[in-house]
C-alpha positions as CSV (number, residue, x, y, z in Angstrom):
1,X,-32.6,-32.9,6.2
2,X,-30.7,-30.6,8.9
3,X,-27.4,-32.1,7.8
4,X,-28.0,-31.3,4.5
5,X,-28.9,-28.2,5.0
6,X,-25.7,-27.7,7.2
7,X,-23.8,-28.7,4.5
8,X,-25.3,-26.5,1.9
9,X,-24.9,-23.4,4.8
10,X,-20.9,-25.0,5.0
11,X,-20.2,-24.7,1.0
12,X,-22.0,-21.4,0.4
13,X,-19.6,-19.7,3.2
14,X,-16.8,-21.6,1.8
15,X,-17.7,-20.4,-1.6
16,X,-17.9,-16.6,0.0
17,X,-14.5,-17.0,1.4
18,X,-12.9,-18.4,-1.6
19,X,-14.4,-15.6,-4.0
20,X,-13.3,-12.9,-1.3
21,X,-9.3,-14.1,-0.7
22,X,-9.1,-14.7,-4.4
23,X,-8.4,-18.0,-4.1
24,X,-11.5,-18.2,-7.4
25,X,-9.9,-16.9,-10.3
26,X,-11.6,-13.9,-12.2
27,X,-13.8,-13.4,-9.1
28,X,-13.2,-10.2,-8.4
29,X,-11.8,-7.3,-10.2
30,X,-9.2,-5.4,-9.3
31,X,-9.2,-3.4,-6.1
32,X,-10.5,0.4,-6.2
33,X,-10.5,2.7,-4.2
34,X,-12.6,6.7,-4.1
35,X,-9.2,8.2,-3.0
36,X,-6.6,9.4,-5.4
37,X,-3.5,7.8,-4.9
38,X,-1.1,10.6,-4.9
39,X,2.7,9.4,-5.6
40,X,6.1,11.0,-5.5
41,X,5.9,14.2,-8.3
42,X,8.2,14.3,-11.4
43,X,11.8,14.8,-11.0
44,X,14.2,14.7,-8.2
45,X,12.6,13.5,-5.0
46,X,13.1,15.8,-2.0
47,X,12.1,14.5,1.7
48,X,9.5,17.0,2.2
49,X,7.6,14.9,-0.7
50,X,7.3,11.8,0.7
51,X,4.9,14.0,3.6
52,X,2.4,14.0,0.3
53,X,2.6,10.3,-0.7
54,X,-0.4,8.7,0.1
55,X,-1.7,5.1,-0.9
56,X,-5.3,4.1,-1.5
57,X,-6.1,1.0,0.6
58,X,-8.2,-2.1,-0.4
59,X,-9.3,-5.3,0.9
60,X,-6.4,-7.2,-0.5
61,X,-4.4,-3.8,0.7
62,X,-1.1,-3.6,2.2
63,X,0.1,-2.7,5.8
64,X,0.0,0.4,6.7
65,X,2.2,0.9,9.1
66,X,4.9,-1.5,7.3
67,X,4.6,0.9,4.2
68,X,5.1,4.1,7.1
69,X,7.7,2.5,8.4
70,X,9.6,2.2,5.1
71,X,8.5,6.2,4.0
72,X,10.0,7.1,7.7
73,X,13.1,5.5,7.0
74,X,13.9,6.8,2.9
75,X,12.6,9.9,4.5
76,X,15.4,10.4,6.9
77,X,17.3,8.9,4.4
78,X,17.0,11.4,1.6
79,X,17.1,14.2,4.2
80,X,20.3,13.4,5.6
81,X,21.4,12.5,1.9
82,X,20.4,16.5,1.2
83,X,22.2,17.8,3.8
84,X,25.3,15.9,3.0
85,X,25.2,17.2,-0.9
86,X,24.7,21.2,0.8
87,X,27.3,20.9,2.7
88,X,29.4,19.5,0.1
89,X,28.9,22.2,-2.2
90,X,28.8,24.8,0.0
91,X,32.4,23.5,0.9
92,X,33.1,23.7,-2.4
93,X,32.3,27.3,-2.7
């Protein structure tokens, strides 16, 4: 009787698990979140508006500080790219 109902205990959990990874198809819906995910606004993107981005995290989320480390790096990269176009048409004036 106790090893049946270990085994029961064994395959519920397992059943959990599988449900919560995904690994059950139609299980779960897609993630939500209360938080407005706020993107980059219309038209050319400037550094300062990658500051506002913000992502909405879930259980099957992403990693934070991999996606920072990407917005750091196209941050500095769309600064310098602005400074670079100033001076070029400053030069040009």
């Amino acid at each position: 009787m106790t090893i049946a109902l270990l085994v029961l205990v064994l395959l519920a959990v397992g059943a959990v698990a599988a449900v919560a990874t995904g690994r059950v198809s139609g299980a779960l819906g897609p993630a939500t979140s209360t938080r407005p995910f706020r993107g980059l606004p219309e038209g050319p993107v400037l550094a300062a508006d990658l500051d506002e981005v913000r992502f909405s995290t879930a259980l099957r989320g992403y990693r934070m500080d991999e996606v920072d480390a990407v917005l750091d790096r196209l941050r500095e990269e769309i600064r310098e790219r602005d400074e670079e176009l100033a001076a070029w048409r400053s030069a040009e004036d």
